[in-house]
Structures are given as structure tokens and as C-alpha cells.
C-alpha positions in Angstrom: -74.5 90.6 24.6 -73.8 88.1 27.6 -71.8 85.3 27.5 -74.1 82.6 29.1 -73.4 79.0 29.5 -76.3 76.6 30.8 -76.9 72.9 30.3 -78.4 69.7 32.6 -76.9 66.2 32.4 -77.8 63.4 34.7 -76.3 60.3 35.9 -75.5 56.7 38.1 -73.2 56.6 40.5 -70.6 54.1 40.4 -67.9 52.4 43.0 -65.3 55.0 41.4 -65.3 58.8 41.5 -66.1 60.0 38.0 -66.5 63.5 37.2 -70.0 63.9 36.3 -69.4 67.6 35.6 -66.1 69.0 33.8 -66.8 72.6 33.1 -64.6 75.2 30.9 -65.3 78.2 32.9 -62.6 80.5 31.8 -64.9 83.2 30.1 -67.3 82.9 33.1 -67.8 85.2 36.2 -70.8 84.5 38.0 -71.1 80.4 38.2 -74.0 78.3 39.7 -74.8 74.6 39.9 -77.0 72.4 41.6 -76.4 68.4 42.1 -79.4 66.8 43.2 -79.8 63.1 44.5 -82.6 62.1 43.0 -82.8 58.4 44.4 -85.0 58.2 46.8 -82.9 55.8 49.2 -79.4 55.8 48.4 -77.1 58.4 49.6 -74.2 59.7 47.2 -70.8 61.5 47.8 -69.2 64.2 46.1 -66.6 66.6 45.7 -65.9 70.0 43.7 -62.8 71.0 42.0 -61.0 74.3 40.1 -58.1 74.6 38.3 -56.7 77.8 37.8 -55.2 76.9 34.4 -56.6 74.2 32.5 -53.6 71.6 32.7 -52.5 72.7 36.2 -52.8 71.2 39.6 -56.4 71.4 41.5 -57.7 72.7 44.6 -60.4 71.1 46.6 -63.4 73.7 46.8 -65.6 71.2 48.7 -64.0 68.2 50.0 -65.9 64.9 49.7 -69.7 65.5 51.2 -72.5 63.3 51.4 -75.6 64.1 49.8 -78.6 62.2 51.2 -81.6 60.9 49.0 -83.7 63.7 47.8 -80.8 66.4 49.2 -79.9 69.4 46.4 -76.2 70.7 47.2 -75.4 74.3 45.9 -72.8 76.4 44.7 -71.9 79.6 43.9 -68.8 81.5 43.0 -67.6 84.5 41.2 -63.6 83.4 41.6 -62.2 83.0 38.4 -61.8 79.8 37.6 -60.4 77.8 34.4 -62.7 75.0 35.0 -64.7 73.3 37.5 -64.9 69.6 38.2 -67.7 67.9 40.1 -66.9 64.4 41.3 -69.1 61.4 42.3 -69.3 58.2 43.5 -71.6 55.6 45.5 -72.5 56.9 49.1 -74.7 53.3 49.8 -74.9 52.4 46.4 -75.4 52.8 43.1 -77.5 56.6 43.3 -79.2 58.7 40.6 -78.3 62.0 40.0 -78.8 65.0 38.5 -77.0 68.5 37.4 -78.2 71.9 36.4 -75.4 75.0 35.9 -75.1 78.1 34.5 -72.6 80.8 34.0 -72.5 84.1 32.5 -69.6 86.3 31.5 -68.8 89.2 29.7 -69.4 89.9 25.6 
């Protein structure tokens, strides 16, 4: 059987990045997750990171992006990563967000 990994979690923006997704991902291959803005005025920014070992140094996958109101960003990746961080924090203000992953990986 499958290793598979899922969840949703939502969120607030605030005037600090905060990781609004910290992800073990070590026993994962094929990794997905969507971050949605879901205010409808306020823009957000964000920015994805991996770590190749858990307490090691992190590369910038996607470097800080701004996600308008209503915008879903994507991503995909098969690389094998240790752990994935996704990072927020207020575009024009204090935004609503939400999160949806999931990862699979072998028995």
C-alpha cells in the first residue's frame, strides 16, 4: 500500500513571513499543493522552500511571488525533498488564505 499524505489548513496573513506550511516530505515522491488567496481584495506574498536534510541550509524553489485576491498558485515536484516550507506574509494587508497538499510515496 501507498504512502499518502494529505491535509488542508488555512490562515491570516501577518506583517512577518510565517510558514504557513512546514511539510516532512522525506518518504514522499510525487508532491502537490495549492495556496489559494481567498480574500477577495487583498493581495498576499509568498515563497516556497526545501531542505535537502531536515536541519540543513534551504534553497529557494520559488522566490517571493505575489498572489492576487482570488489567485490559486501551484506546485508540483517529484525532487526528493526532506521537507518543504511555504512562507507568507501581507501583500496589501492582512489576507486570508488557504492550503491543500498531498504526497504519495512508496509502501
Amino acid at each position: 500500500m501507498w504512502k499518502l499524505d494529505k491535509a488542508s489548513a488555512t490562515g491570516i496573513t501577518t506583517a512577518a513571513y510565517v510558514s504557513a506550511l512546514d511539510w516532512a516530505t522525506s518518504e514522499l515522491g510525487d508532491k502537490t499543493i495549492l495556496l489559494e488567496n481567498t480574500h477577495v481584495t487583498l493581495t498576499l506574498k509568498y515563497k516556497l522552500l526545501a531542505y535537502a536534510v531536515a536541519t540543513g541550509r534551504p534553497i529557494t524553489l520559488v522566490a517571493e511571488t505575489t498572489l492576487s485576491p482570488a489567485e490559486v498558485a501551484e506546485f508540483h515536484y517529484a525532487n526528493q525533498w526532506d521537507r518543504l516550507v511555504l512562507q507568507v506574509i501581507d501583500g496589501t494587508g492582512h489576507a486570508t488564505y488557504s492550503i491543500d497538499y498531498a504526497g504519495q510515496g512508496a509502501p
